[in-house]
ZAPASE-264032 format. One record per residue: residue number from 1; residue in three letters; x, y, z of N, C-alpha, C in turn. Coordinates in nm, 2 decimals, m for minus. Last residue first. Layout:
BEGIN
[pt NUM; "ALA"; [X; Y; Z]; [X; Y; Z]; [X; Y; Z]];
...
//
This chain:
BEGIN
[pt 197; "UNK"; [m0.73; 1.61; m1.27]; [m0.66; 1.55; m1.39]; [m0.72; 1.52; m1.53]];
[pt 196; "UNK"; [m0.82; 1.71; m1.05]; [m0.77; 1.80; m1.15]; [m0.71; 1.79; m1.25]];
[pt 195; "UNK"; [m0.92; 1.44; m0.89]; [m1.05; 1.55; m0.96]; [m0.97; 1.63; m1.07]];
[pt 194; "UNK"; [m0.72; 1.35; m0.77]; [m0.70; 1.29; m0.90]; [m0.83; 1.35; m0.97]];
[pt 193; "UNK"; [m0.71; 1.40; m0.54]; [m0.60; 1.47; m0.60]; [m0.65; 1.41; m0.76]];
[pt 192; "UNK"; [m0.92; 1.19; m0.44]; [m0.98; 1.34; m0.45]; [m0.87; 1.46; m0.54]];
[pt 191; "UNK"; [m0.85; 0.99; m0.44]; [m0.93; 0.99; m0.56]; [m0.97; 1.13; m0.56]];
[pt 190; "UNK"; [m0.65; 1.05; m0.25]; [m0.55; 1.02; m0.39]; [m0.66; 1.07; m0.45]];
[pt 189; "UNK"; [m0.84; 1.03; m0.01]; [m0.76; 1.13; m0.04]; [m0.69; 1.13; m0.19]];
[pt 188; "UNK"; [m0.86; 0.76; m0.01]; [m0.98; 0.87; m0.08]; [m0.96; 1.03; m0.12]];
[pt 187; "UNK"; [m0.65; 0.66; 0.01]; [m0.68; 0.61; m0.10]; [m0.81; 0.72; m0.09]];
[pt 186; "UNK"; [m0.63; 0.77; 0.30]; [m0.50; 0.81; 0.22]; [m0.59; 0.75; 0.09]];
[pt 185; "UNK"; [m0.89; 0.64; 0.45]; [m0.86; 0.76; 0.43]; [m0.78; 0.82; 0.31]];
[pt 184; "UNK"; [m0.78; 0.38; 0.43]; [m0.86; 0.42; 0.33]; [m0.90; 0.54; 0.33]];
[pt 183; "UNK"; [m0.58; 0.36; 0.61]; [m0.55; 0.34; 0.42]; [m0.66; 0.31; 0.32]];
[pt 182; "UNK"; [m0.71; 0.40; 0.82]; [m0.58; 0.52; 0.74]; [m0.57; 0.45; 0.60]];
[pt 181; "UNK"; [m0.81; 0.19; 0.84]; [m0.85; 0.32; 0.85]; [m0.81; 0.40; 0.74]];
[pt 180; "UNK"; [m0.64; 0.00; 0.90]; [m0.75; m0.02; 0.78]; [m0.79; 0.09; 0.72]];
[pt 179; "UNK"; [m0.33; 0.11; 0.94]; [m0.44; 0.05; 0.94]; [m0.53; 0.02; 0.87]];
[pt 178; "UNK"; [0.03; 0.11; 0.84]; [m0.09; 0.16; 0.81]; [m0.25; 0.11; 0.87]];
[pt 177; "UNK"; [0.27; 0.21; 1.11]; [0.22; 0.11; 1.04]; [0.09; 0.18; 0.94]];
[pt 176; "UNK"; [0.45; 0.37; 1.25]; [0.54; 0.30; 1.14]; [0.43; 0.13; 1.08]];
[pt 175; "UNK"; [0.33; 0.55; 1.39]; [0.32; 0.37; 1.50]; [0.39; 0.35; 1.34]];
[pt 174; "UNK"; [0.35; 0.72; 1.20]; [0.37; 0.79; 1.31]; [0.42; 0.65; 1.41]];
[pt 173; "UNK"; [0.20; 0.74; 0.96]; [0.34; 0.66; 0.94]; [0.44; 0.67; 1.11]];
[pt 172; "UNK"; [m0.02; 0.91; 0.95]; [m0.03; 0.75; 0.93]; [0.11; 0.66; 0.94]];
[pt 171; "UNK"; [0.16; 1.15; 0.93]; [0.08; 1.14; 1.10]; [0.04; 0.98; 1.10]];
[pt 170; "UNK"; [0.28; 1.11; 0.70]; [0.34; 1.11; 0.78]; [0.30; 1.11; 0.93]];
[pt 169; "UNK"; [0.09; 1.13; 0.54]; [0.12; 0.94; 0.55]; [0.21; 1.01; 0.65]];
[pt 168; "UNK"; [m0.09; 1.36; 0.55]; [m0.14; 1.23; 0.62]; [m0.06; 1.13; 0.59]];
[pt 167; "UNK"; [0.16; 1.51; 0.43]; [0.12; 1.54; 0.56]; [0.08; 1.42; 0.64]];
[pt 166; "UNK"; [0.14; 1.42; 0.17]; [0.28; 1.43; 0.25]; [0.24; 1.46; 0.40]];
[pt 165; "UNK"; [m0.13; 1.54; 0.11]; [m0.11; 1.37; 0.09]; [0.08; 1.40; 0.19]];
[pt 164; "UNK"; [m0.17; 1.82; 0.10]; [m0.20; 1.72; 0.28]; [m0.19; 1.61; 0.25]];
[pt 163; "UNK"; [m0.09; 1.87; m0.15]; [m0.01; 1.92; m0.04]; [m0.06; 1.82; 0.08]];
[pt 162; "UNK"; [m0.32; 1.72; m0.28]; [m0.20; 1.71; m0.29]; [m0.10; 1.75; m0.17]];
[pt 161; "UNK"; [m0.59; 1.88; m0.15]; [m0.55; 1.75; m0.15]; [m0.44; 1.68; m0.18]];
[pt 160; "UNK"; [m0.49; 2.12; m0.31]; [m0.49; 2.16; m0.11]; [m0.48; 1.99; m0.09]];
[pt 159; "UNK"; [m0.57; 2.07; m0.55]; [m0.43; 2.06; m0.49]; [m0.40; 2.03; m0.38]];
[pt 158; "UNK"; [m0.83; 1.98; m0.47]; [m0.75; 1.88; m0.57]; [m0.63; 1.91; m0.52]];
[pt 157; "UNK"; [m1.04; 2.10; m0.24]; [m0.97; 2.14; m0.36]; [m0.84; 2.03; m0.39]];
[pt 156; "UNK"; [m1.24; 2.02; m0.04]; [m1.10; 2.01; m0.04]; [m1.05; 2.00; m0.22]];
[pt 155; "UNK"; [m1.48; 1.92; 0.03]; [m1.48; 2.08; 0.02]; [m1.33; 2.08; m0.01]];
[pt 154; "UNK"; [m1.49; 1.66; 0.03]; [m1.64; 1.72; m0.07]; [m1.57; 1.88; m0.08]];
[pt 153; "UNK"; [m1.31; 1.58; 0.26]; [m1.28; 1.59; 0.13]; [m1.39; 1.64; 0.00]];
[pt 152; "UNK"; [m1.51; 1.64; 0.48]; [m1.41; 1.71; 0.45]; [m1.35; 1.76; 0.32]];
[pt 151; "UNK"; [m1.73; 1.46; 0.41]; [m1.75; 1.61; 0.40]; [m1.64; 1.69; 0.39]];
[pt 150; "UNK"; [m1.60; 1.20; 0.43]; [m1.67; 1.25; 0.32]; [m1.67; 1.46; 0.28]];
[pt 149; "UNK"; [m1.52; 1.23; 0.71]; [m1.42; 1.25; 0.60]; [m1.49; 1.28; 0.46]];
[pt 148; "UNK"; [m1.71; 1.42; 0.97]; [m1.69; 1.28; 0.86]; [m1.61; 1.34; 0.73]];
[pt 147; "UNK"; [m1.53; 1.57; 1.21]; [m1.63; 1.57; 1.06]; [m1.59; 1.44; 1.02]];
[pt 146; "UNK"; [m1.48; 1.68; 1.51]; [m1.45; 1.55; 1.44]; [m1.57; 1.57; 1.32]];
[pt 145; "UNK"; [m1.37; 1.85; 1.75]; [m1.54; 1.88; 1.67]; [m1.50; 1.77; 1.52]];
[pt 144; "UNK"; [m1.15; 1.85; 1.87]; [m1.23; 1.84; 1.96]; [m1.38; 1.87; 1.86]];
[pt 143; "UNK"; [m0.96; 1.84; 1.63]; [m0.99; 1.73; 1.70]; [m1.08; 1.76; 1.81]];
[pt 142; "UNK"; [m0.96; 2.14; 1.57]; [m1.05; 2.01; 1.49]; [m1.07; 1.90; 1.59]];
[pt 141; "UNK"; [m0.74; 2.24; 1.76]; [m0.91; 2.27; 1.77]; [m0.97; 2.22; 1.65]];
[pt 140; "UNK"; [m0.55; 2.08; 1.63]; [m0.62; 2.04; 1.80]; [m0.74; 2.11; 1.75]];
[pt 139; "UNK"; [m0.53; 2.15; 1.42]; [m0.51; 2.06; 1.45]; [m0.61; 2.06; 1.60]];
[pt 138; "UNK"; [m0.47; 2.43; 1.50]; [m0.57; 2.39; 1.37]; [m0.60; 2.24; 1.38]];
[pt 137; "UNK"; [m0.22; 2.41; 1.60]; [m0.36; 2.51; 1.68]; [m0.45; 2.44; 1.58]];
[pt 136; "UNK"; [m0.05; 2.34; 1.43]; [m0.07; 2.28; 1.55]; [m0.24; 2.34; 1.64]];
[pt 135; "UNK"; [m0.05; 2.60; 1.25]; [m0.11; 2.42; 1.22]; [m0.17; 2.30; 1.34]];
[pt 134; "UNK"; [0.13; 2.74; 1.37]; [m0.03; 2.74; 1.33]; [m0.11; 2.64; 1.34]];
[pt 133; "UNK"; [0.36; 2.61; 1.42]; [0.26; 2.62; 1.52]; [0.11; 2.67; 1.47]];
[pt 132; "UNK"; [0.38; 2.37; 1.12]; [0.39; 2.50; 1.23]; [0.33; 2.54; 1.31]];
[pt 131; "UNK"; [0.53; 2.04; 1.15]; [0.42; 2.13; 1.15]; [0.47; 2.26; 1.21]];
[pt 130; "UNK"; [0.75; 1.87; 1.14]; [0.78; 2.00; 1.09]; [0.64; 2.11; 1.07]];
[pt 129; "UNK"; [0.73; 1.61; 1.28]; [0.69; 1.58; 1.13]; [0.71; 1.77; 1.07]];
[pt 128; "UNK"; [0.74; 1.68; 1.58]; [0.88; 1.62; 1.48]; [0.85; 1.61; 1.30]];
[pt 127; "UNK"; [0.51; 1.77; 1.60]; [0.66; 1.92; 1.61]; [0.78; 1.81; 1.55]];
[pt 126; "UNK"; [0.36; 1.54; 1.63]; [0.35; 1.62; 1.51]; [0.45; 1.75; 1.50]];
[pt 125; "UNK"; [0.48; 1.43; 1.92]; [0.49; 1.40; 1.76]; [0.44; 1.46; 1.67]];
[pt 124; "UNK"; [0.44; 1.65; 2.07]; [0.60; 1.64; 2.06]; [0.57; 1.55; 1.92]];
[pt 123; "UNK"; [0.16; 1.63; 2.07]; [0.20; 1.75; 1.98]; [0.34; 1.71; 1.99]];
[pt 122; "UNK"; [0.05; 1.39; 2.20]; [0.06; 1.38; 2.02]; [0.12; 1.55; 1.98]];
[pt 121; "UNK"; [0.06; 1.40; 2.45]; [0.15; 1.34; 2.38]; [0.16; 1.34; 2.24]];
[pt 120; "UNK"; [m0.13; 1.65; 2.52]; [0.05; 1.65; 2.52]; [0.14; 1.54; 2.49]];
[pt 119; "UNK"; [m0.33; 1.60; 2.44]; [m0.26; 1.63; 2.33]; [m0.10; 1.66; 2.35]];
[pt 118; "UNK"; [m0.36; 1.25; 2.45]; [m0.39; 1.35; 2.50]; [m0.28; 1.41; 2.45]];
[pt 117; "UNK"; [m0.51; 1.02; 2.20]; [m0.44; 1.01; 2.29]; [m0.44; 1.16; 2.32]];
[pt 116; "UNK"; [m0.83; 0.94; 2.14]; [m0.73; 0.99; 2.08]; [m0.63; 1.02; 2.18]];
[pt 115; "UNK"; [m0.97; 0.60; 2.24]; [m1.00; 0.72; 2.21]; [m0.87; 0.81; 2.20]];
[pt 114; "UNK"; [m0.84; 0.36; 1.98]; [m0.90; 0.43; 2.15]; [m0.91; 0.58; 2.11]];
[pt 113; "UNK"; [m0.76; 0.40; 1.76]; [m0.90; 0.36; 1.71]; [m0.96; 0.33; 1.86]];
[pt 112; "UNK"; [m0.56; 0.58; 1.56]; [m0.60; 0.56; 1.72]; [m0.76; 0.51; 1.75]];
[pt 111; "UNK"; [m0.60; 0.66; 1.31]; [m0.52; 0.59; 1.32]; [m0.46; 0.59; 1.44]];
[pt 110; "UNK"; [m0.88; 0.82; 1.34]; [m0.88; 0.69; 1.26]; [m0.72; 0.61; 1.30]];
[pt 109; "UNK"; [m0.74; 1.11; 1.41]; [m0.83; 0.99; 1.50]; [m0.85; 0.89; 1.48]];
[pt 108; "UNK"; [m0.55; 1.15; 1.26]; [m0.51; 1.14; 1.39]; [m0.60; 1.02; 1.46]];
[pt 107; "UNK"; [m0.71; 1.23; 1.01]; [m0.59; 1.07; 1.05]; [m0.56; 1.06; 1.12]];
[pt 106; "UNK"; [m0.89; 1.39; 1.09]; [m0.90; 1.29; 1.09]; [m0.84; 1.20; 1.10]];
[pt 105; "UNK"; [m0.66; 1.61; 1.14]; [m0.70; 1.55; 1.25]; [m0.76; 1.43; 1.23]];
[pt 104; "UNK"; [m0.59; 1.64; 0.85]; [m0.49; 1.60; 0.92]; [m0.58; 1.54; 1.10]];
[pt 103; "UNK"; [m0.88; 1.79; 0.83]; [m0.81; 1.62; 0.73]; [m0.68; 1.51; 0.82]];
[pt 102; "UNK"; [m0.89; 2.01; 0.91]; [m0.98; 1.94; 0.93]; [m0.92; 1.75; 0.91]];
[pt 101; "UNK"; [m0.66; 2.13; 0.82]; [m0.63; 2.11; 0.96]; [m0.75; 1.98; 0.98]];
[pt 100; "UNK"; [m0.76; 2.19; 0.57]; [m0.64; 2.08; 0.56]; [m0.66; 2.06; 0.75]];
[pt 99; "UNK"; [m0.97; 2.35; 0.63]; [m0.97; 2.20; 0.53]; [m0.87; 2.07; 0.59]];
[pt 98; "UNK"; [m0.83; 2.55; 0.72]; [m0.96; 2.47; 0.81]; [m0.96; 2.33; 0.72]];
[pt 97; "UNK"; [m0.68; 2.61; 0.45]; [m0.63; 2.57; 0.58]; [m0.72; 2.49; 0.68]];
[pt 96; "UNK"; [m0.91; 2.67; 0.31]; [m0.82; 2.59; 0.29]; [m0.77; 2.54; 0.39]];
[pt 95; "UNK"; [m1.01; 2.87; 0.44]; [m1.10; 2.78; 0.42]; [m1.00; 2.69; 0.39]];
[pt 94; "UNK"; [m0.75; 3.11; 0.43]; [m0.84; 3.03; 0.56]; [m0.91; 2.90; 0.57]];
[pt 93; "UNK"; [m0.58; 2.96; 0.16]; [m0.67; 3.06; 0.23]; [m0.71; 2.99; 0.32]];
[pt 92; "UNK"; [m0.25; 2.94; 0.15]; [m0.32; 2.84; 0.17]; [m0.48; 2.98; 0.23]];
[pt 91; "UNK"; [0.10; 2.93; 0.01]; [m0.01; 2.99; 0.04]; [m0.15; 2.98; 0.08]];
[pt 90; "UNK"; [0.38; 2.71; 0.04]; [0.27; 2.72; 0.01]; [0.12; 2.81; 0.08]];
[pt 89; "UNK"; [0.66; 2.86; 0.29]; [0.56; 2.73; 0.23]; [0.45; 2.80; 0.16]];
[pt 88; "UNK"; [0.99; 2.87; 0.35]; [0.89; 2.95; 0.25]; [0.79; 2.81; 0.28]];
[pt 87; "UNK"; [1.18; 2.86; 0.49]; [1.10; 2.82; 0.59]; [0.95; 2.88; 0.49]];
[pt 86; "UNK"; [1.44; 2.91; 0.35]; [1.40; 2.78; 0.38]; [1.27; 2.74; 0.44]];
[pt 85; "UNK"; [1.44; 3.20; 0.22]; [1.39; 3.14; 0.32]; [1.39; 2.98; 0.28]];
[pt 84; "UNK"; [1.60; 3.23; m0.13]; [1.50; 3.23; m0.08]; [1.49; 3.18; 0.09]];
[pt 83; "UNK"; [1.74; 3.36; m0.41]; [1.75; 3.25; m0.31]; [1.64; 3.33; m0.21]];
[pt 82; "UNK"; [1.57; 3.42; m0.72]; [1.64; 3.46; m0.58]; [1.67; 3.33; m0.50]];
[pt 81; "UNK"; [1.57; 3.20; m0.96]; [1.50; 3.25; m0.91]; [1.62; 3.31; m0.79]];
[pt 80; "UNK"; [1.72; 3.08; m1.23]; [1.66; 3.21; m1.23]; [1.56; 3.27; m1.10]];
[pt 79; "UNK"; [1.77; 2.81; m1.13]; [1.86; 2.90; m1.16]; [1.82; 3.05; m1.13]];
[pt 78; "UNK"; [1.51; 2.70; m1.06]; [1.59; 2.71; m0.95]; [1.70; 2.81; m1.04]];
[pt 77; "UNK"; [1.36; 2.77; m1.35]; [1.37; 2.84; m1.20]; [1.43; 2.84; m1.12]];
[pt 76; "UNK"; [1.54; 2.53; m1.47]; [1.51; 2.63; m1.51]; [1.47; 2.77; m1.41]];
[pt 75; "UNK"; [1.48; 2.32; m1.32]; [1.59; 2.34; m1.31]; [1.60; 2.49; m1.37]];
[pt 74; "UNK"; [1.19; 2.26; m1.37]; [1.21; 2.29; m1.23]; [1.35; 2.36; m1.24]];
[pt 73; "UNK"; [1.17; 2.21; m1.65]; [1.09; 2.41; m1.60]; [1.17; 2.42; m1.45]];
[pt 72; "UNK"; [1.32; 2.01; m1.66]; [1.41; 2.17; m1.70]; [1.35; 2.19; m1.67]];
[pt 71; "UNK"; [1.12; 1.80; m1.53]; [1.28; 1.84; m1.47]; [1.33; 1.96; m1.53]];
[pt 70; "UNK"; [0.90; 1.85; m1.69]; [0.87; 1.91; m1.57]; [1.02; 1.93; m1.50]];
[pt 69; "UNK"; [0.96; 1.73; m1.96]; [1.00; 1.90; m1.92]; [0.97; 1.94; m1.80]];
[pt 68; "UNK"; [1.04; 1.47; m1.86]; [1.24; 1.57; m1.90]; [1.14; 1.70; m1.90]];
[pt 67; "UNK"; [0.84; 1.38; m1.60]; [0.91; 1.39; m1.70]; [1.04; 1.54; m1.72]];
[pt 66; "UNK"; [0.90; 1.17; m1.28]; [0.93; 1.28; m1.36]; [0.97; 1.33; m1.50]];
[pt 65; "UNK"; [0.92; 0.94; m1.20]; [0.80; 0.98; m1.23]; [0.80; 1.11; m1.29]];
[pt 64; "UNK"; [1.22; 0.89; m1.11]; [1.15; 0.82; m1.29]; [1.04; 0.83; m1.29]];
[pt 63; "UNK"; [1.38; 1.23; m1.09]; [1.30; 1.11; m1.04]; [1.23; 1.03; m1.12]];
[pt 62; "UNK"; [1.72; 1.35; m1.17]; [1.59; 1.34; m1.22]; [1.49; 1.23; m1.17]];
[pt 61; "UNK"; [1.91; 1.32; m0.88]; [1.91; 1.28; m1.03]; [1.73; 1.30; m1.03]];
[pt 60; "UNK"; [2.05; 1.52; m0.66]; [1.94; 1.49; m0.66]; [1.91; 1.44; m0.83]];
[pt 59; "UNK"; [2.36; 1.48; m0.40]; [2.29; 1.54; m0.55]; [2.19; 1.49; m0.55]];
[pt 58; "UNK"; [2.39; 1.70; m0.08]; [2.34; 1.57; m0.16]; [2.32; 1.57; m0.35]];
[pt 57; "UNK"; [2.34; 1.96; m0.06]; [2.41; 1.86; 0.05]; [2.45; 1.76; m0.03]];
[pt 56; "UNK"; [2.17; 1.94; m0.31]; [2.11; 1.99; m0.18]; [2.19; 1.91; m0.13]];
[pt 55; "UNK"; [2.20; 2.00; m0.66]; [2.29; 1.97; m0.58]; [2.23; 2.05; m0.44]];
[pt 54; "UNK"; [2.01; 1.84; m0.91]; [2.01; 1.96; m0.83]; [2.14; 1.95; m0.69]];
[pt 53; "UNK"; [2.10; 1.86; m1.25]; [2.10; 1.80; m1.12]; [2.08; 1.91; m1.04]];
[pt 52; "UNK"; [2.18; 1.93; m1.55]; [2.16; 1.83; m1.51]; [2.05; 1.80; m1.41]];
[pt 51; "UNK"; [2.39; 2.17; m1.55]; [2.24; 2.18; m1.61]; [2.13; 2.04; m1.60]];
[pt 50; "UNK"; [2.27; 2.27; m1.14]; [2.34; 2.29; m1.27]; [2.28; 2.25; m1.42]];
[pt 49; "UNK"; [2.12; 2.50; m0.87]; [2.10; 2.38; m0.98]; [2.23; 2.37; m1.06]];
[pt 48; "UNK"; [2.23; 2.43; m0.50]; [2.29; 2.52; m0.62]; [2.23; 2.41; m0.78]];
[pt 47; "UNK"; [2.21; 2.47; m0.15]; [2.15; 2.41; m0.32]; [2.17; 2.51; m0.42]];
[pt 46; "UNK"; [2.27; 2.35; 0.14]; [2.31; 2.44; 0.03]; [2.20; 2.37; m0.10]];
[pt 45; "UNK"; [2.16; 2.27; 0.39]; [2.23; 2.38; 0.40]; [2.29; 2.43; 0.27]];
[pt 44; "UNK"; [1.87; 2.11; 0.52]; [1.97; 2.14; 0.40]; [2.04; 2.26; 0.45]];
[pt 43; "UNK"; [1.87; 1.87; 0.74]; [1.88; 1.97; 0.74]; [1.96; 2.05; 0.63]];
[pt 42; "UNK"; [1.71; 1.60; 0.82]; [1.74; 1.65; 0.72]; [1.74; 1.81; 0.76]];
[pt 41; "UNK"; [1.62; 1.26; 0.95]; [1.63; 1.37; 0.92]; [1.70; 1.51; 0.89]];
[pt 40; "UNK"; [1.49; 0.95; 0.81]; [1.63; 1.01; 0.83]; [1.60; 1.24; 0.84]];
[pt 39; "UNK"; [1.30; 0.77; 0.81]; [1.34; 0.84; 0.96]; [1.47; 0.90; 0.92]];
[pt 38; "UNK"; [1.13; 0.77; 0.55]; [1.26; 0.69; 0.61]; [1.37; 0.68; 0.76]];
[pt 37; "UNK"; [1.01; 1.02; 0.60]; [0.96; 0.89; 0.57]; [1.01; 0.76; 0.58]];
[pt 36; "UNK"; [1.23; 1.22; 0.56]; [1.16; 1.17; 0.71]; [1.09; 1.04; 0.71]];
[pt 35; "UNK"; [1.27; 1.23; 0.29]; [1.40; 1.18; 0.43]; [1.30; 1.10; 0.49]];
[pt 34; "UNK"; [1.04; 1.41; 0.23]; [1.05; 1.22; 0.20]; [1.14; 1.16; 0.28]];
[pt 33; "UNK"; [1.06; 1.58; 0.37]; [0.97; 1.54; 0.40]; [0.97; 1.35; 0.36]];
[pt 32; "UNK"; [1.30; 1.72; 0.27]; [1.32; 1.64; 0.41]; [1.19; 1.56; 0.45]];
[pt 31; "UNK"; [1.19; 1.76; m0.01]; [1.29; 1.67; 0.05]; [1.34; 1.62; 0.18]];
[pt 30; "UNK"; [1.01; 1.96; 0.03]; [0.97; 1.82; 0.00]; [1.07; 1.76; 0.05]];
[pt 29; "UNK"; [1.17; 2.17; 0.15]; [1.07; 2.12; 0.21]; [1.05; 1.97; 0.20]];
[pt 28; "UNK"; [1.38; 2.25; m0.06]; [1.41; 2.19; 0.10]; [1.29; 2.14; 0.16]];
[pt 27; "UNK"; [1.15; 2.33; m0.29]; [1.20; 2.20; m0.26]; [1.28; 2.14; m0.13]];
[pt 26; "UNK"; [1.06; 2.53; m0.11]; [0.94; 2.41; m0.18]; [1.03; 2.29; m0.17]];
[pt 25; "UNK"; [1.32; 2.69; m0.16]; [1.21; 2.63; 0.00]; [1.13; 2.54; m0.02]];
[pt 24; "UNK"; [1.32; 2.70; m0.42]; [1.42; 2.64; m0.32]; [1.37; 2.60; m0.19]];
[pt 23; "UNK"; [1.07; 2.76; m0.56]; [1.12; 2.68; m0.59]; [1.26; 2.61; m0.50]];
[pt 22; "UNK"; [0.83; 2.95; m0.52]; [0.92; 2.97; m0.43]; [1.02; 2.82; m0.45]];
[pt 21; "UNK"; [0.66; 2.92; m0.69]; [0.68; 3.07; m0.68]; [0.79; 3.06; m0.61]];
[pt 20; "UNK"; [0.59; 2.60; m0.84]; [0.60; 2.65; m0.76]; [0.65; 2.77; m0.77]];
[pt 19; "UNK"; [0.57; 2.40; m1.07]; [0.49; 2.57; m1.09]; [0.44; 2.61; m0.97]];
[pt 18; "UNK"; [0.73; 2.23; m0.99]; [0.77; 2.31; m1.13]; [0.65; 2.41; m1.14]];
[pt 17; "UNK"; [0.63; 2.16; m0.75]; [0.81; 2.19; m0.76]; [0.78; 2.27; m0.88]];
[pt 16; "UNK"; [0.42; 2.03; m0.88]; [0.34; 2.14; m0.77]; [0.50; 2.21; m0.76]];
[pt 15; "UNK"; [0.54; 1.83; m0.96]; [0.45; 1.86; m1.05]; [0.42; 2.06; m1.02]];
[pt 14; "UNK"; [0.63; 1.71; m0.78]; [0.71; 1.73; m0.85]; [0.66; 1.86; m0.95]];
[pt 13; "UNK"; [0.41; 1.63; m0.65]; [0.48; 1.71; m0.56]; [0.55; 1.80; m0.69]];
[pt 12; "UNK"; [0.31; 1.39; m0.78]; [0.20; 1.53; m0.78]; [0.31; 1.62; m0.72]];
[pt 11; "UNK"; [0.48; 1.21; m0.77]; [0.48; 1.26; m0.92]; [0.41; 1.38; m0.88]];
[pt 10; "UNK"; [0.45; 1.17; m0.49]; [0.62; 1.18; m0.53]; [0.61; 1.28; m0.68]];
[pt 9; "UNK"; [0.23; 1.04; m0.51]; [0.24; 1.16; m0.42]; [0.34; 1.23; m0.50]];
[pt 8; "UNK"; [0.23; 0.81; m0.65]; [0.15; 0.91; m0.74]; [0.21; 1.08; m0.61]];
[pt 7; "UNK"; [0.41; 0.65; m0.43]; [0.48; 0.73; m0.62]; [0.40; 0.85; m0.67]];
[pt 6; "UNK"; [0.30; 0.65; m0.21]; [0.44; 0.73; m0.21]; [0.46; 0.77; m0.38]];
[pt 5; "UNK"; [0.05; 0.47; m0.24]; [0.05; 0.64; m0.22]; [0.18; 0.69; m0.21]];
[pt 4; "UNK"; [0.18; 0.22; m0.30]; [0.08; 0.30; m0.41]; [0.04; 0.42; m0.38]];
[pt 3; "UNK"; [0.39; 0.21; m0.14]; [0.42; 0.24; m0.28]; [0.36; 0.27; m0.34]];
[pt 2; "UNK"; [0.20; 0.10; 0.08]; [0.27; 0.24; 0.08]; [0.34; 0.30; m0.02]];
[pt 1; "UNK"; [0.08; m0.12; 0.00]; [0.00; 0.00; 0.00]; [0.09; 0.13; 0.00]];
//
């Protein structure tokens, strides 16, 4: 199961990299976000494109969900854009955000099938997955007014559903397992990234 939501994720991110505004922080982002999926954690400290490759600490070869023009538009921008914050993320309106905050707590509660553990043990684990304290607020105050997932995702725009696929396998990847739950949350989630196609 985790291969069937890591690749199409991996292809939509890439996708979201090349008609990103903020192409270095986007991508320090993604990239520690997949580390993390691996428990390896990640602190970039340089990135320079060439004409090839992206060099973060690390070099980065073309990914084989990625086509050759989404790789030059990306490498294309990273040249021509300013350097940038590391800490840039994606723009998100209020309704959006309530969305995504709404989504992220569902998997909280589906992938604790006692009642939800207390929040001073689940915020040291979502401050490890790189939430921002916003988020964190958005998070909790969902989790005390729980929506059925239908309705969430009925209001959740294709992308905003892209961006919170890296988010829910990381709160579902939290006990390093998937349940029933969660992996049908994460597969209704995909069918909803897959409205903009």
């Amino acid at each position: 199961m985790l291969s069937q939501i890591v690749r199409p994720m991996v292809h939509t991110q890439i996708r979201l990299l090349a008609s990103s505004e903020a192409p270095r922080s986007t991508l320090m982002n993604l990239l520690a976000q997949w580390l993390g999926f691996i428990g390896v954690r990640a602190q970039i400290t340089h990135l320079e494109p060439d004409t090839s490759r992206i060099h973060i600490a690390f070099c980065v070869e073309k990914p084989e969900a990625c086509d050759l023009y989404d790789w030059q538009h990306i490498l294309g921008k990273l040249r021509s854009a300013p350097t940038e914050s590391p800490t840039g993320t994606a723009q998100l309106s209020a309704f959006q955000e309530r969305q995504l905050h709404r989504l992220l707590a569902h998997m909280i509660q589906v992938g604790n099938p006692d009642p939800t553990p207390p929040w001073e043990h689940l915020r040291p684990q979502l401050v490890s997955l790189g939430f921002a304290e916003s988020t964190l607020t958005g998070i909790r105050a969902c989790l005390a007014e729980p929506q059925p997932l239908d309705e969430i995702l009925a209001h959740l725009e294709p992308d905003v559903a892209a961006l919170a696929l890296a988010r829910a396998v990381g709160i579902a990847m939290l006990d390093r397992q998937i349940n029933a739950s969660e992996d049908s949350a994460l597969k209704a989630l995909l069918r909803t990234m897959s409205r903009s196609h």
